[in-house]
C-alpha positions, 0 to 999 in steps of 0.5 A: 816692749819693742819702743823700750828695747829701741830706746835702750839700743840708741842709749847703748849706742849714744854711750859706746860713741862717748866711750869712743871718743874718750879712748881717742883722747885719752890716746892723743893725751897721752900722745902729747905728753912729753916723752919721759926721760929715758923712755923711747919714742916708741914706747910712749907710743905704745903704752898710749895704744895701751891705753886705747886698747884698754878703754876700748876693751874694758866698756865694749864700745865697738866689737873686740874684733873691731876695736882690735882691728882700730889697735892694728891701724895705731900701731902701723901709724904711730909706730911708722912714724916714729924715730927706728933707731930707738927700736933696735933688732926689733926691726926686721928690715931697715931703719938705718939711723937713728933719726930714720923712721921707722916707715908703715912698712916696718910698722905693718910688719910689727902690726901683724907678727903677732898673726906669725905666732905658733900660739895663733896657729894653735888658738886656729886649729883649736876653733876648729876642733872645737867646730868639729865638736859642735858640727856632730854634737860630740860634745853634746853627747859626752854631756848627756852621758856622764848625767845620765849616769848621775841621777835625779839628786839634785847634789848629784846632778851638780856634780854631774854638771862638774864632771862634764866641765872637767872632761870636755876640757880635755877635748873642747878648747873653747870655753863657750863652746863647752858651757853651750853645750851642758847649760842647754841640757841643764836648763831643758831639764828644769823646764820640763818638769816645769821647775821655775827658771827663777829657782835656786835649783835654775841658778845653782845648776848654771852657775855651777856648771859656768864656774866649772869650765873657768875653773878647768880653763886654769887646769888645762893649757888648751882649755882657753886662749888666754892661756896660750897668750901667756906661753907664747909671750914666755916663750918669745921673751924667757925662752921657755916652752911650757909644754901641755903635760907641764901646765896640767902637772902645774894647775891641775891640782888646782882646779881639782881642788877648786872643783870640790869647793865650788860643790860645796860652795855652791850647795851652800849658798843657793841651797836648792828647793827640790832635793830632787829632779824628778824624771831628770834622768829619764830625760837625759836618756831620751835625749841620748835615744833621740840622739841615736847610735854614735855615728862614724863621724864621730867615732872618727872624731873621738879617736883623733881626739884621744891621740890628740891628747895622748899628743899634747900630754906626753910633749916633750916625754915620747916625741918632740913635736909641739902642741901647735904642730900636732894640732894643725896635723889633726885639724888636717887630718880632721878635714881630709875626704873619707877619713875626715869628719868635717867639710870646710865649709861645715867648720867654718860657720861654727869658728868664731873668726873674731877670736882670732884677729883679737888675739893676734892683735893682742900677741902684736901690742904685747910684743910690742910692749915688751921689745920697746920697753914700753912694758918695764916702764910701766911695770917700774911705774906702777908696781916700783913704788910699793917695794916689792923688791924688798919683800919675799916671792911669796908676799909678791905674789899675794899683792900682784894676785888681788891687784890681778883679781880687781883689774878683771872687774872690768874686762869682759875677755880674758884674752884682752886681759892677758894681752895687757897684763902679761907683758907687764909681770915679765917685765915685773920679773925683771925689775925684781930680779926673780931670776929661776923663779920669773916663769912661775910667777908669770904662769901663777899670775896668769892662772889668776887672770883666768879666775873671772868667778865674781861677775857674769860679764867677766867671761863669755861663758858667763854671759851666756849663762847670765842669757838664761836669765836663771839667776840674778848678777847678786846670786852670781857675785854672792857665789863668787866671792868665796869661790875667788877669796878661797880660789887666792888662798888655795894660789897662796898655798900652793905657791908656799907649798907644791909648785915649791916643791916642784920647782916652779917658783 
């Protein structure tokens, strides 16, 4: 076994080097190719560190913080030695005339701006309040409370598992961190009735539980990072803030909606063997009794929690402080002596620091995507052909929806996806003059970067879940299609409908 698992490891390897080496000749491909009319300098050499990026990001060949780090290096290189006039007020300091460079020092500068952004510091505090979950096993508790109060019915516990993904949404910003906390509880239930890990009953129950975090990852606008991805490239380009109550009043009724459907979707077509999880509720409450009384640490915990999100939902409503400052306030708050709840060094061992530098690598290529032009050519390029200034808002989105749904096939973060995408549908506001209605179809598509419900390794909750081994990528993807065909129709029908009505698009 040990010899098999060697050998699969140096096959991984042996392809993760190809995969390497075409991205880099992909890169100086690209590179090579004569600067088309009217496209600057440094935009060709961007979109070429677009297309690194994207083959590096979509095969995994190196760690997306390693790859990152490789997006870092391109840019401080290439966009260095690239004529500076051409990037105009883009440019912090210097670059004289056009025929200047640009020089590594301007270059680092763009390299890490995305690293100054407030959506960086927000995605910062979240890790650490979501370290702070997991270092007093709050999360873990709130997960066995809500199905200790289900029942054995297995209908019931599914719903259960549902509920869970919807509260721990509000207060976990982390989707990995919330499936690591109910899938565990899930999968000690069925092993200790000796229910086979093999049977529906297993992979209704996690996937159920999986589809339900991606699900309120939409919903909620601190539920995931992408989605501050997509804010802070509004905010910089289009000028608007989408403030948290804004967002929730915008997805929520969405995932509320698709919450209902994926129980019906999911008793449906991995229609359980046991009707009943015999003593599953005995041992949910066992493991609250193990668990203890709720500790002062975490009373603490759950009251800067709550303020927190009275903070964010009223943004804009009863105070002007926004969802990065207030979340950098409680993380202070949180780490303080006595009153805190957590030692920096405790935090620090349960953030994923990697999170980071992706996405401040991927805030930098954006902007630079965006503010170079790089973004509307491509944009122009790939969706100026098929007309879509001719036909209705409504008709633009269904096809840029399914374009957006096929592309995440390949992407195994959201984050990576959102940071390549998401300069491209501004950009795309732009080239079909939407005018009031560029934000909303920006803030739709990004809803649809989050879907992720047709693969495992289209998210990392999903390939957590899919570590189990409870269920097969056919079951997963048998699942996954009515719940991405449905979760489009639903996008399609708010979009003729509510935000309509509301006024987003």
């Amino acid at each position: 076994m040990s010899r098999e698992n060697d050998q699969t490891q140096n096959k991984k390897r042996s392809l993760n080097i190809v995969w390497t080496v075409v991205a880099f000749v992909v890169l100086f491909a690209i590179l090579l190719m004569p600067t088309p009319d009217g496209l600057p300098v440094v935009a060709h050499m961007a979109l070429a560190i677009l297309a690194f990026a994207v083959i590096m990001w979509v095969t995994e060949a190196v760690s997306y913080p390693t790859s990152s780090v490789m997006i870092l290096a391109l840019i401080i290189l290439l966009i260095g030695f690239s004529p500076a006039g051409e990037l105009g007020d883009y440019l912090t300091k210097g670059a004289a005339s056009g025929s200047d460079l640009v020089g590594t020092k301007n270059s680092l500068s763009l390299a890490f701006s995305g690293y100054s952004s407030s959506a960086l510091v927000l995605v910062a505090a979240a890790l650490f309040l979501a370290a702070a979950m997991q270092a007093t096993n709050l999360h873990k508790r709130l997960a066995l409370v809500v199905l200790s109060l289900v029942g054995n019915k297995t209908s019931r516990i599914v719903i259960g598992s549902i509920i869970v993904a919807i509260i721990l949404a509000f207060f976990v910003p982390s989707a990995t961190a919330r499936a690591g906390a109910v899938i565990p509880i899930l999968i000690g239930m069925i092993t200790a009735f000796n229910i086979s890990k093999d049977s529906k009953l297993a992979g209704l129950l996690v996937i159920t539980a999986v589809q339900a975090v991606s699900i309120w990852n939409i919903g909620i606008k601190t539920a995931a990072a992408q989605n501050l991805v997509a804010v802070n490239f509004i905010s910089d380009t289009m000028g608007v803030d989408i403030s948290w109550g804004e967002w929730f009043l915008y997805a929520a009724p969405w995932s509320i909606l698709m919450s209902i459907v994926l129980y019906f979707v999911m008793m449906k077509v991995m229609k359980p063997e046991y009707d009943e999880v015999p003593g599953g509720s005995e041992m949910i409450k066992q493991q609250l009794d193990d668990m203890g009384k709720i500790s002062g640490r975490e009373w603490r915990l759950i009251i800067i929690s709550v303020l927190l999100l009275l903070g964010w939902a009223t943004e804009k409503v009863l105070h002007p402080i926004d969802s990065s400052s207030l979340t950098l306030i409680a993380i202070a708050i949180m780490l303080m002596p006595k009153i805190g709840v957590i030692k920096w060094e405790d935090a620090v061992k349960y953030i994923p620091w990697g999170t980071v530098i992706v996405f401040g690598a991927g805030i930098s290529l954006g902007s630079l995507l965006l503010n170079t032009g790089g973004a509307q050519w491509l944009s122009d390029k790939t969706f100026g052909s098929l007309g879509l200034d001719s036909m209705p808002i409504l008709a633009t989105i269904i096809i840029v929806s399914i374009f957006n749904v096929l592309i995440h096939l390949g992407f195994a973060s959201a984050t990576s996806l959102a940071a390549a995408l998401i300069p491209v549908f501004i950009s795309l506001t732009a080239t079909l003059d939407l005018g009031d209605q560029a934000i909303g179809f920006v803030l739709i598509q990004q809803f649809v970067i989050s879907f992720g419900f047709l693969l495992p390794i289209s998210s990392p909750q999903g390939m957590l879940a899919y570590g189990t081994e409870t269920f097969t990528v056919k079951q997963y993807f048998k699942a996954g299609v009515p719940l991405t065909i449905i979760g489009l129709l639903l996008i399609f029908l708010f979009s003729a409908t509510y935000w309509k009505w509301i006024g987003l698009i």
